[in-house]
DRENGU-63133 format. One record per atom (N, C-alpha, C, O): x, y, z; residue in one letter. Coordinates in steps of 0.02 Angstrom, whole numbers, padded with zeros to 5 digits, always signed. Layout:
# DRENGU-63133
XYZA ...
This chain:
# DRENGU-63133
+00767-02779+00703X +00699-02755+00692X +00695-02724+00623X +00730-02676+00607X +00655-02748+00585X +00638-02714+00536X +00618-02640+00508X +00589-02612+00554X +00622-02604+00460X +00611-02550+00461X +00539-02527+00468X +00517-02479+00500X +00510-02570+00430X +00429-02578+00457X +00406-02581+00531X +00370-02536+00553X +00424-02627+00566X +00432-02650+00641X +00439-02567+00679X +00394-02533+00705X +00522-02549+00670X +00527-02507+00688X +00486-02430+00687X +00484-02397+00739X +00454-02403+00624X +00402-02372+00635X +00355-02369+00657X +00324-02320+00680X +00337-02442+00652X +00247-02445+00720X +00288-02435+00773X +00266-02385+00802X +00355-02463+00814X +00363-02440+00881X +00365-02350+00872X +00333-02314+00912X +00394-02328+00832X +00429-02248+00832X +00353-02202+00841X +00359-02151+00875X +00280-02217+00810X +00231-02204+00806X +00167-02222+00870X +00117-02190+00888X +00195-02283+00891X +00164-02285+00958X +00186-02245+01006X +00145-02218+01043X +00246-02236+01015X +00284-02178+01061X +00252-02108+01059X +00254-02065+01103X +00213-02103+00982X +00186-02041+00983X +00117-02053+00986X +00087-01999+00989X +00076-02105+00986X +00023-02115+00976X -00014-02084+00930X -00064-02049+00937X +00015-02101+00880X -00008-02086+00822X -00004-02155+00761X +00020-02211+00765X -00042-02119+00706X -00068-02195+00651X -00026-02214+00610X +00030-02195+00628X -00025-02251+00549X +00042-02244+00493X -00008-02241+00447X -00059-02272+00433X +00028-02186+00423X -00017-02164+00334X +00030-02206+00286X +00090-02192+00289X +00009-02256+00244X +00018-02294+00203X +00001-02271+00121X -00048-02297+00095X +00028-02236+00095X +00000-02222+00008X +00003-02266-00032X +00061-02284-00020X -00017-02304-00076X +00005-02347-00133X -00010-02313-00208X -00062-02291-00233X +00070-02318-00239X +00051-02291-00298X +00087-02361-00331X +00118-02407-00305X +00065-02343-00411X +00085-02420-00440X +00162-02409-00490X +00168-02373-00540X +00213-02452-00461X +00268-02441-00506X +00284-02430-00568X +00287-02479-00606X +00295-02374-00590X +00303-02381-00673X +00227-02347-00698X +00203-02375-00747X +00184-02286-00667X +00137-02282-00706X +00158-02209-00674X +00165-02197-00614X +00167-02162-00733X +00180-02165-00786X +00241-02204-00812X +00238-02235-00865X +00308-02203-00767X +00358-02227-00799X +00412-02224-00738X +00416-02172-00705X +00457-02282-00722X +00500-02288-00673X +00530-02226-00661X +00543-02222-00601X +00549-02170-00694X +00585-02110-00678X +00521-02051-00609X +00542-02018-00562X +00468-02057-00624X +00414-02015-00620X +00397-02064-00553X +00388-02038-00498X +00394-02120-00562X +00365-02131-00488X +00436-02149-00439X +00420-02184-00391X +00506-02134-00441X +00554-02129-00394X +00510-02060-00363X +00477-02048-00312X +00525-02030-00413X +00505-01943-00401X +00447-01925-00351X +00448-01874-00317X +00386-01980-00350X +00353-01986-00335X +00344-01992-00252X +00313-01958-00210X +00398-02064-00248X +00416-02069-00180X +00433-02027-00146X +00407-02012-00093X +00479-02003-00171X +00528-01940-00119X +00470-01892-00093X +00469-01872-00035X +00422-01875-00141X +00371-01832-00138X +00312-01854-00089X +00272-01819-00058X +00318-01896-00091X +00254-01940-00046X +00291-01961+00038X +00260-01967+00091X +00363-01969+00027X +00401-01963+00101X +00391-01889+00133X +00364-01876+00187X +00421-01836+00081X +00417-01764+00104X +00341-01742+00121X +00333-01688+00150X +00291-01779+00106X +00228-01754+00116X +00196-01778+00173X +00138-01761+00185X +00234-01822+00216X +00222-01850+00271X +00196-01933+00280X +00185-01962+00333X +00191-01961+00208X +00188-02040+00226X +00242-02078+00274X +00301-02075+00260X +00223-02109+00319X +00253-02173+00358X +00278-02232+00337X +00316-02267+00371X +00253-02250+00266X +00272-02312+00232X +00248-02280+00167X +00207-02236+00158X +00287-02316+00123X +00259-02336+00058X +00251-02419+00017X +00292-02464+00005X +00169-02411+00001X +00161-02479-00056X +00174-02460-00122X +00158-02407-00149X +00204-02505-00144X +00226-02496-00214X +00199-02541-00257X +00231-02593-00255X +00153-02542-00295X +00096-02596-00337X +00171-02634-00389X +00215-02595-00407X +00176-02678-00401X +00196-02716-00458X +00148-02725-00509X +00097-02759-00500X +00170-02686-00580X +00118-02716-00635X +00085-02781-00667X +00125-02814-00701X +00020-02806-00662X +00039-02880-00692X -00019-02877-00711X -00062-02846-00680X -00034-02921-00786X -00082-02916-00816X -00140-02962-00793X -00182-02974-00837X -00146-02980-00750X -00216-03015-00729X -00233-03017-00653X -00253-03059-00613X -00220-02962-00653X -00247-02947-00563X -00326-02959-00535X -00381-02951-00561X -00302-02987-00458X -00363-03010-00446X -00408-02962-00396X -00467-02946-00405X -00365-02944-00342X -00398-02899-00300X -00426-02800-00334X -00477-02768-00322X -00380-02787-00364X -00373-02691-00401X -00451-02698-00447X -00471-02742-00485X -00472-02650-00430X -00527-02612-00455X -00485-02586-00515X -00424-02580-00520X -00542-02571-00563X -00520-02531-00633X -00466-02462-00624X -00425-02446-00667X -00478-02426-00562X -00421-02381-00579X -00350-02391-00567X -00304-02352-00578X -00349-02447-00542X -00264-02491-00518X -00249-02518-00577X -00194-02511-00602X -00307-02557-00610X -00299-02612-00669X -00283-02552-00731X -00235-02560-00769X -00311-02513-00735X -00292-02445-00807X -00200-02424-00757X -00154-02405-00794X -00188-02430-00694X -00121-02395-00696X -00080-02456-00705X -00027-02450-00736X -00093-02503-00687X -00043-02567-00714X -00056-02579-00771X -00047-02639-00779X -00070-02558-00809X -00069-02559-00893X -00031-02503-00910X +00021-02506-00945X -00055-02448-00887X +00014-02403-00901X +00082-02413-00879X +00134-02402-00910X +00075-02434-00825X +00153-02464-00806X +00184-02529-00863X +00243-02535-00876X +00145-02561-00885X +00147-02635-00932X +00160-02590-00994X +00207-02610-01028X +00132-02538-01015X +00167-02490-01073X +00214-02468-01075X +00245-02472-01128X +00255-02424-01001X +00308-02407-00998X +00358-02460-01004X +00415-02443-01017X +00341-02532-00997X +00388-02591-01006X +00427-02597-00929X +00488-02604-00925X +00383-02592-00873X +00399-02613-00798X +00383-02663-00801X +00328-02687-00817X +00469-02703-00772X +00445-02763-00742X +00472-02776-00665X +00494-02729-00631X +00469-02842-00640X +00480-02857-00597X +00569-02812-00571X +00577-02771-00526X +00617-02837-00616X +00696-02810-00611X +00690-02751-00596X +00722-02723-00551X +00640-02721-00637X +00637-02631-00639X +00621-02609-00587X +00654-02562-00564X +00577-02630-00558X +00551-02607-00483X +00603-02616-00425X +00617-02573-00383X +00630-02683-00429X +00680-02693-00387X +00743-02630-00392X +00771-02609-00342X +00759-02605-00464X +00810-02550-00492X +00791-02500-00426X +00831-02484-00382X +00724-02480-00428X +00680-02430-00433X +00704-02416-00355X +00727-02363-00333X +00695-02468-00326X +00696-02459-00259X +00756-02452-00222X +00755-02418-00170X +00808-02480-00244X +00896-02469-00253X +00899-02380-00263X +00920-02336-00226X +00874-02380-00318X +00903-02297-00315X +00880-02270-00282X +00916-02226-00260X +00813-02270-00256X +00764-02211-00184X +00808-02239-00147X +00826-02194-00109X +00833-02280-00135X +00853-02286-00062X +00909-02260-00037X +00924-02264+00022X +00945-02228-00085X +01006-02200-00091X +00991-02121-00062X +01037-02081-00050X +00906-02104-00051X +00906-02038-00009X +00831-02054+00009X +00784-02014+00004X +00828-02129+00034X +00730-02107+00089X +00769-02186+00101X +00805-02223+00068X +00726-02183+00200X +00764-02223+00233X +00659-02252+00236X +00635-02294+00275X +00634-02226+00202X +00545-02248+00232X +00534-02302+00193X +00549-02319+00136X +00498-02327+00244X +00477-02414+00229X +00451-02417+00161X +00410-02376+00139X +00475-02464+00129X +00441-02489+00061X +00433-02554+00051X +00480-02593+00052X +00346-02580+00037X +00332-02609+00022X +00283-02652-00033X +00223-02637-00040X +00312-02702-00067X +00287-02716-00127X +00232-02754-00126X +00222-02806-00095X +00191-02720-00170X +00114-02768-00180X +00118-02793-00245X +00129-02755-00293X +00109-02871-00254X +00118-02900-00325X +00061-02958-00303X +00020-02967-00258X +00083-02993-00367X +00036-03045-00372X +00100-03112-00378X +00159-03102-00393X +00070-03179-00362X +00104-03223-00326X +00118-03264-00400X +00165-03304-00403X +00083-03254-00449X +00126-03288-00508X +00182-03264-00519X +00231-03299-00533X +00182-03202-00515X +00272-03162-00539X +00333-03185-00469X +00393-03196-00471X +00305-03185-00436X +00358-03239-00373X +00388-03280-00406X +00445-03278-00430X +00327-03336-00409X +00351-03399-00436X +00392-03400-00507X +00437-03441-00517X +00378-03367-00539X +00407-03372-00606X +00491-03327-00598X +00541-03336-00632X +00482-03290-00553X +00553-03278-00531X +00571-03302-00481X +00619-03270-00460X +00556-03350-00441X +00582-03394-00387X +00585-03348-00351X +00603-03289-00354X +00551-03412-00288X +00547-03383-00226X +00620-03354-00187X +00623-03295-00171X +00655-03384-00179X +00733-03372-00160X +00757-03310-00179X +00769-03261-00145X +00763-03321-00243X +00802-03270-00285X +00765-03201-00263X +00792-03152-00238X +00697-03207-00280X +00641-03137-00259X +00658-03125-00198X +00677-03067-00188X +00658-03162-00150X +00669-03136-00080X +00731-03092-00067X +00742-03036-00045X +00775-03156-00097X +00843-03117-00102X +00852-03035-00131X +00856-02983-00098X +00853-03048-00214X +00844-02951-00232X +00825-02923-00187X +00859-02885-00152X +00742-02943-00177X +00685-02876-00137X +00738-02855-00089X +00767-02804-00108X +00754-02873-00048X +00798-02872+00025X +00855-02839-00004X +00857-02783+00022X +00891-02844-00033X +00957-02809-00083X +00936-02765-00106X +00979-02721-00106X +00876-02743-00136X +00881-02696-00173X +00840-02653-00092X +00822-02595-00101X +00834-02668-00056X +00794-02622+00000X +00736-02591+00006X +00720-02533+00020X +00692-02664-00013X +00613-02685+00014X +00624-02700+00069X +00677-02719+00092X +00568-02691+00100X +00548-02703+00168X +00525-02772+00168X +00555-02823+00186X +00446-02763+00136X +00399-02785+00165X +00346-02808+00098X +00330-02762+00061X +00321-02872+00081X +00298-02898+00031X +00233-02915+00037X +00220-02962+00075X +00187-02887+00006X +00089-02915-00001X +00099-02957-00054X +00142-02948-00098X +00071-02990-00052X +00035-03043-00076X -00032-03064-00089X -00053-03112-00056X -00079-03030-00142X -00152-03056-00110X -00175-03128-00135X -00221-03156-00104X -00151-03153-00177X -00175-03219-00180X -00121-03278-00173X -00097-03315-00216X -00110-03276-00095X -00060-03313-00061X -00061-03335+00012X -00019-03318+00054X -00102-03365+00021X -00138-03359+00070X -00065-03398+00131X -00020-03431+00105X -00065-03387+00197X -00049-03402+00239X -00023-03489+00244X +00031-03512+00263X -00092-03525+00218X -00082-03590+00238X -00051-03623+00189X -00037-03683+00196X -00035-03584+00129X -00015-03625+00065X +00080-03567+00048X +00121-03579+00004X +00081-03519+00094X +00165-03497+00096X +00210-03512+00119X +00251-03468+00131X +00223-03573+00135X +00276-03602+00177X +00339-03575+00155X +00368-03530+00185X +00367-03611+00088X +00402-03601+00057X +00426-03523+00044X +00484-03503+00050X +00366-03480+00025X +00387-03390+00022X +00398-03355+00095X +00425-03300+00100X +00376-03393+00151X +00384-03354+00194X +00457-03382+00240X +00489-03346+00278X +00474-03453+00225X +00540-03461+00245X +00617-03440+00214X +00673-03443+00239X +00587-03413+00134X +00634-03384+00096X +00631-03305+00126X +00689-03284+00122X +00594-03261+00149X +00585-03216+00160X +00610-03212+00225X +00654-03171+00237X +00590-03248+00267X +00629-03250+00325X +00705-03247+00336X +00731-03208+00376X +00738-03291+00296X +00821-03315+00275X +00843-03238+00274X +00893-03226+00309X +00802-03157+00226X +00832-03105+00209X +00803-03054+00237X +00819-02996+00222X +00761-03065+00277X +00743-03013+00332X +00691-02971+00310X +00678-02919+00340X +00652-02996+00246X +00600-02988+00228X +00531-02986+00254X +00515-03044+00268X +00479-02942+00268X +00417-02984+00298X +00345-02968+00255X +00318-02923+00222X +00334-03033+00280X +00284-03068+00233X +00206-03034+00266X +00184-03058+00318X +00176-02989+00236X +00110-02961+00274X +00048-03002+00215X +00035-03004+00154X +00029-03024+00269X -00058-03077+00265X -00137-03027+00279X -00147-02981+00318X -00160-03044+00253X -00217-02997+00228X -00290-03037+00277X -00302-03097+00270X -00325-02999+00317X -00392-03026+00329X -00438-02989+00288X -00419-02954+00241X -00496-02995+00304X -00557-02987+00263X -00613-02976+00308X -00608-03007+00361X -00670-02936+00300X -00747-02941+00341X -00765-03014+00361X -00787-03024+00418X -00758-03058+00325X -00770-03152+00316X -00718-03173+00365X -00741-03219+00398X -00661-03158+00382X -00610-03189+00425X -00636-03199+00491X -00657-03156+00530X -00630-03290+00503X -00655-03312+00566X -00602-03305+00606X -00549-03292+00579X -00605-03311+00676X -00555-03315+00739X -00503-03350+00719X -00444-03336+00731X -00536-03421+00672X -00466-03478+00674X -00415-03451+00625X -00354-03459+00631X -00452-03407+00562X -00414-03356+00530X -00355-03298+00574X -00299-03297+00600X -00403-03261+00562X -00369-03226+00616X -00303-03237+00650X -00248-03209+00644X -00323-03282+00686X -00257-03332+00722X -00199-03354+00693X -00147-03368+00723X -00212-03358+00615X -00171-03412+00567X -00141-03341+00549X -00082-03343+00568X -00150-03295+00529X -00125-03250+00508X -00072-03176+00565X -00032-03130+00563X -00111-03212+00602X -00066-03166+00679X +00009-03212+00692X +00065-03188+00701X -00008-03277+00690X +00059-03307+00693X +00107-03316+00625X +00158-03350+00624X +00081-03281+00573X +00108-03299+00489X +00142-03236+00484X +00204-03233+00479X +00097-03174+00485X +00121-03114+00472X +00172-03080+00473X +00204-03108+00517X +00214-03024+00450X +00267-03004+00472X +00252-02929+00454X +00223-02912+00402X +00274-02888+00500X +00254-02804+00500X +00185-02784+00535X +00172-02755+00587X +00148-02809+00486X +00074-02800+00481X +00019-02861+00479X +00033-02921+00476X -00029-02840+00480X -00091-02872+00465X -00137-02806+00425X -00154-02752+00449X -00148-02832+00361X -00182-02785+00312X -00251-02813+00309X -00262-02868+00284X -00294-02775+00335X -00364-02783+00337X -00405-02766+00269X -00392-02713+00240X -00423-02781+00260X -00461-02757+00189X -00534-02759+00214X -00558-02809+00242X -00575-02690+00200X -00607-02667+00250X -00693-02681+00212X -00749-02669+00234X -00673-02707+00155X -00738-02735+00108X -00713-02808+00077X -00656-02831+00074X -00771-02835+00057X -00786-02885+00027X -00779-02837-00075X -00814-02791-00093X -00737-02863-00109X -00741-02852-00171X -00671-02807-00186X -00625-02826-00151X -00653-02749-00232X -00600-02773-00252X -00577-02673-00224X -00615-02633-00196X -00518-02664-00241X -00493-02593-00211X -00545-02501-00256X -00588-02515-00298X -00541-02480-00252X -00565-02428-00278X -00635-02406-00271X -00655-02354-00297X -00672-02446-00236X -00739-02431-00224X -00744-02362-00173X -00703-02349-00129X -00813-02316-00194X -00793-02245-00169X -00871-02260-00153X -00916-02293-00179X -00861-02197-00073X -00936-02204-00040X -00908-02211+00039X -00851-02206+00062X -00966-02222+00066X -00970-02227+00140X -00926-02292+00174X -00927-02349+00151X -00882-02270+00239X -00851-02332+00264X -00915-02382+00282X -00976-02371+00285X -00874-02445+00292X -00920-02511+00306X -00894-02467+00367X -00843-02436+00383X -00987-02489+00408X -00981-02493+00463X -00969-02535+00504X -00999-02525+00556X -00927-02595+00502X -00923-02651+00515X -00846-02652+00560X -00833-02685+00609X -00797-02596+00518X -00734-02602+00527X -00722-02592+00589X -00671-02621+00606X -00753-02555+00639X -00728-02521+00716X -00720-02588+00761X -00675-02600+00802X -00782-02632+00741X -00797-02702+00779X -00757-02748+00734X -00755-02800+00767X -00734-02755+00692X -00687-02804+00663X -00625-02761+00696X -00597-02806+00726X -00594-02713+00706X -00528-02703+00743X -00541-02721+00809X -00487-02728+00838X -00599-02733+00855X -00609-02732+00913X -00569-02834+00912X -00524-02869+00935X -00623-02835+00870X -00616-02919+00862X -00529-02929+00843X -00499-02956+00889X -00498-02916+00798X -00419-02936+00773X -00376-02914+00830X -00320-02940+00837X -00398-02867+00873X -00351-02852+00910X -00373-02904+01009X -00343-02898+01063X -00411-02931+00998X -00429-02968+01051X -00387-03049+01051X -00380-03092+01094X -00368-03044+00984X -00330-03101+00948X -00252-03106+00910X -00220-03149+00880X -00246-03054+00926X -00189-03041+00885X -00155-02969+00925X -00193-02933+00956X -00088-02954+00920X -00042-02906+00952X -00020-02861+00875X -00013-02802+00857X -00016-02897+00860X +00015-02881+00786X -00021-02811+00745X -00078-02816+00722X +00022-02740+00737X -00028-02677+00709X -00073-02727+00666X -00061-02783+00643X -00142-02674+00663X -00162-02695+00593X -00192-02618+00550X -00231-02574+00568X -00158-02629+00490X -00184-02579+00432X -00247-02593+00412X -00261-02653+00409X -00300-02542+00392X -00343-02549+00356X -00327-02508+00292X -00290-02459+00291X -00365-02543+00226X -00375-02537+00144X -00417-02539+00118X -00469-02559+00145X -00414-02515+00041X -00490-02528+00023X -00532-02465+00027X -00564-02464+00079X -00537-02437+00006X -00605-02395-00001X -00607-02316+00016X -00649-02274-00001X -00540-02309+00061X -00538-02243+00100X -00505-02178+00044X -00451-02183+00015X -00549-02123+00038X -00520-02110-00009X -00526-02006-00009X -00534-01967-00056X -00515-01990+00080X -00523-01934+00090X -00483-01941+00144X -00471-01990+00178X -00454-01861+00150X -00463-01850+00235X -00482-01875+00297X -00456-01895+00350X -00547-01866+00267X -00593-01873+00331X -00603-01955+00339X -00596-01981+00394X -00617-01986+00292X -00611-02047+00302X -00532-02097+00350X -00535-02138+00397X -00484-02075+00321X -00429-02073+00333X -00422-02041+00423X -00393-02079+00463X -00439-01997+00441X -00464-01996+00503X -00494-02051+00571X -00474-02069+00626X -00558-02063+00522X -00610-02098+00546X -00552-02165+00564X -00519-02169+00615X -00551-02202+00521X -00504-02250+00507X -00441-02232+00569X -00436-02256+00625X -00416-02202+00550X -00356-02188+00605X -00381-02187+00673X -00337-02192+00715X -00435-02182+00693X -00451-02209+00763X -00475-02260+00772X -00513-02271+00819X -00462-02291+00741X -00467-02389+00750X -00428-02421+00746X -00420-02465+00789X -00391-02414+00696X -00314-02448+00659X -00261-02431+00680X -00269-02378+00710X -00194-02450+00682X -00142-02445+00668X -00102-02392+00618X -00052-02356+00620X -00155-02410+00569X -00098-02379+00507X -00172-02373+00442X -00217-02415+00441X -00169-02318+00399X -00226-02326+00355X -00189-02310+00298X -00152-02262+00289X -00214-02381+00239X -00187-02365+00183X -00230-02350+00108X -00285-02375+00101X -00205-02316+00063X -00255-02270+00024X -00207-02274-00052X -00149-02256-00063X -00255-02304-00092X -00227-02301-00152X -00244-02290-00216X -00203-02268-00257X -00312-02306-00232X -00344-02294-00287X -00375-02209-00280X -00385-02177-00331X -00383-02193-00242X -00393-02118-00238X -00327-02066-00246X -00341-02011-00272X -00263-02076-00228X -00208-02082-00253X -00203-02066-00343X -00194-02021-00384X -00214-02127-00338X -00212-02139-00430X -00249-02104-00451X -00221-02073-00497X -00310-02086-00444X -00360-02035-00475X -00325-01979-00461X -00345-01938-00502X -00283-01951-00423X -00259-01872-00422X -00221-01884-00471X -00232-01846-00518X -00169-01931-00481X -00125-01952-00548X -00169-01927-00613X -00165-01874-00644X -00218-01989-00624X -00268-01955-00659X -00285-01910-00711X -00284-01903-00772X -00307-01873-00639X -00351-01793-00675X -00292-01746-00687X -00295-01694-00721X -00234-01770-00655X -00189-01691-00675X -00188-01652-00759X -00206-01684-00808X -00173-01605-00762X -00162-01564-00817X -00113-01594-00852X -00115-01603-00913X -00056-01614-00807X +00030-01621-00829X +00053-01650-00778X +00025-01663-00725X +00124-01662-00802X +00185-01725-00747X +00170-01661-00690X +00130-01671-00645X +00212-01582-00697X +00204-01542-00635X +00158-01568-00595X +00166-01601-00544X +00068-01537-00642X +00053-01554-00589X +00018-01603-00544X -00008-01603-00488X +00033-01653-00603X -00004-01713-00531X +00073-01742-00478X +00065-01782-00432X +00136-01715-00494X +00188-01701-00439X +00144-01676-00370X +00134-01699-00314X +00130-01629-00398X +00096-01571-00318X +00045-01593-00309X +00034-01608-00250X -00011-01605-00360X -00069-01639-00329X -00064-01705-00303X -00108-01735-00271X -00006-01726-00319X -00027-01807-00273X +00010-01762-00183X -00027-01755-00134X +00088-01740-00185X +00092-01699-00143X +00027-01662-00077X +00019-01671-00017X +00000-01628-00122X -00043-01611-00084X -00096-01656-00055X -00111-01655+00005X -00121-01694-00096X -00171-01746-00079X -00142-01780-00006X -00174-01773+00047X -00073-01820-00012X -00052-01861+00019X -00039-01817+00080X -00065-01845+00128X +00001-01741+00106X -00010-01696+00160X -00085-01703+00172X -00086-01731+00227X -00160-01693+00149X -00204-01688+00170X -00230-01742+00206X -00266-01741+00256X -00197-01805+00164X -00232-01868+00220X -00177-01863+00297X -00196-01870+00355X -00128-01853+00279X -00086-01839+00336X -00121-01814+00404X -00129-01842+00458X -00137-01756+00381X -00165-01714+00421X -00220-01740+00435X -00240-01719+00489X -00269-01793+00401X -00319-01794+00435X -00302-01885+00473X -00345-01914+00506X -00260-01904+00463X -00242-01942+00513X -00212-01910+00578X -00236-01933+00630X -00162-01859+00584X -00145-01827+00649X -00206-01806+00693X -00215-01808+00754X -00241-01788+00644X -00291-01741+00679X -00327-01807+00738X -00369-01792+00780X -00311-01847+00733X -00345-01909+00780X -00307-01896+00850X -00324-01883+00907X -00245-01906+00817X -00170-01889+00892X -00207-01823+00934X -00226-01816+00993X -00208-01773+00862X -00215-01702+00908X -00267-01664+00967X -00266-01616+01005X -00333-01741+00941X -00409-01722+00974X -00383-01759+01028X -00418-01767+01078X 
C-alpha cells in the first residue's frame, strides 16, 4: 500500500479529511522550500504537492506562474526536485507529491522519471495535461515502481469520464472544482457538493478537491464533501506578502495550522 493509500485509510479511521498544501519547488530556492516542508508537516498537513517549475504552464493562474519563474531563477530543475525530496525524506515520512507538466516527463523519459521519483521518495505524480486515455505508457512505467498516477476531473466530466478515470487513477482522484485555471479567489462553485455526490456514485476511489479554496472556512466547507482539500495559490500569496524568509516561515506555518483547523473542525461538529 502506498503511502498515499495508506493515509486515506489512517484518516478514515478517524473520519476525518486530508489537508493537501501545494507549494512550488524551488521558489524561493531548493534550501527554503525543504524547510518549508518540514514546516508544513509540523503544521498539520496530510500530504504534500510539490509544483515542478516549467515555463509554459497550462492549468496555474498568475500567482503559480510568477512562483515558477522564481523557482526557473533559482535554476530548479527537474534532478533538483528529485535531490529535494531525497533529503526531506531523511526526517518526514508524509506523502509527497509532484505536480509537473507532461513535456518534462517526456524529455526525461518516462522510465527513468518513474524510476528516480520512486528512489528519490515521491509518492504520487499529477499530471494536468495527460489525460488518462493517452498514459498508457506513464502509467505502466509508474506502476513497475510503485508510483501512482492521480487523474484529474473537472465540472464538464461526464459519467463515461468519470469511469475512465476511477479505473486509471492511483491514490486519488483530483477534482478541480472550476472551469479555468488555479488561483481564482471568491465564492465556492456551488456545483461541487452535487459533483461529489455524482463521483462518488461512480467511483470508490477518495476524491480531493482544488482550485480556488483559499481560507479556513472554505477549506471547511469543502471538507464536508471531499476526501481531502487541496490549497495552493493562497499558500503562495502568504509566501508573497511576507516581510522576510522568517517570516513567511511562520506565516505560511500559521496559515497552513489554520486551514487545518478548519478542516477538523468538520470531524469535531
Amino acid at each position: 500500500m502506498s503511502r498515499i493509500s495508506e493515509k486515506f485509510r489512517e484518516l478514515r479511521g478517524r473520519g476525518e479529511t486530508a489537508l493537501i498544501p501545494y507549494i512550488m519547488a524551488g521558489d524561493p530556492d531548493l534550501k527554503t522550500t525543504e524547510e518549508l516542508i518540514f514546516i508544513i508537516d509540523k503544521s498539520g498537513a496530510d500530504m504534500i504537492e510539490l509544483g515542478v517549475p516549467f515555463s509554459d504552464p497550462l492549468a496555474d493562474g498568475p500567482t503559480i506562474q510568477k512562483a515558477a519563474i522564481r523557482a526557473l531563477g533559482s535554476g530548479t530543475h527537474l534532478s533538483g526536485v528529485f535531490g529535494l525530496v531525497k533529503g526531506a525524506r531523511k526526517h518526514t515520512e508524509i506523502p509527497i507529491i509532484l505536480m509537473l507538466y507532461y513535456n518534462l516527463v517526456l524529455k526525461y523519459g518516462e522510465e527513468k522519471f518513474a524510476r528516480d521519483a520512486a528512489r528519490a521518495g515521491v509518492d504520487g505524480v499529477i499530471i494536468p495535461d495527460l489525460p488518462p486515455d493517452e498514459a498508457a505508457g506513464m502509467m505502466a512505467a509508474a506502476k513497475a515502481f510503485g508510483l501512482d498516477v492521480i487523474f484529474l476531473l473537472a465540472p464538464t466530466s461526464s459519467d463515461e469520464r468519470i469511469r475512465l478515470v476511477e479505473r486509471s487513477t492511483g491514490g486519488f482522484i483530483y477534482y478541480v472544482s472550476m472551469t479555468g485555471v488555479t488561483g481564482k479567489q471568491g465564492e465556492l462553485d456551488k456545483g461541487i457538493e452535487a459533483q461529489m455526490k455524482k463521483i462518488r456514485r461512480l467511483s470508490k476511489k477518495p476524491v480531493c478537491v482544488g482550485f480556488g479554496i483559499s481560507s479556513p472556512e472554505q477549506a471547511a466547507k469543502v471538507a464536508s464533501w471531499a476526501d481531502g482539500v487541496i490549497v495552493g495559490s493562497a499558500i503562495v500569496r502568504v509566501m508573497e506578502g511576507a516581510s522576510g524568509r522568517d517570516a513567511m516561515l511562520r506565516g505560511v506555518g500559521k496559515f497552513v495550522k489554520g486551514l487545518k483547523e478548519g478542516v477538523l473542525s468538520v470531524t469535531a461538529g
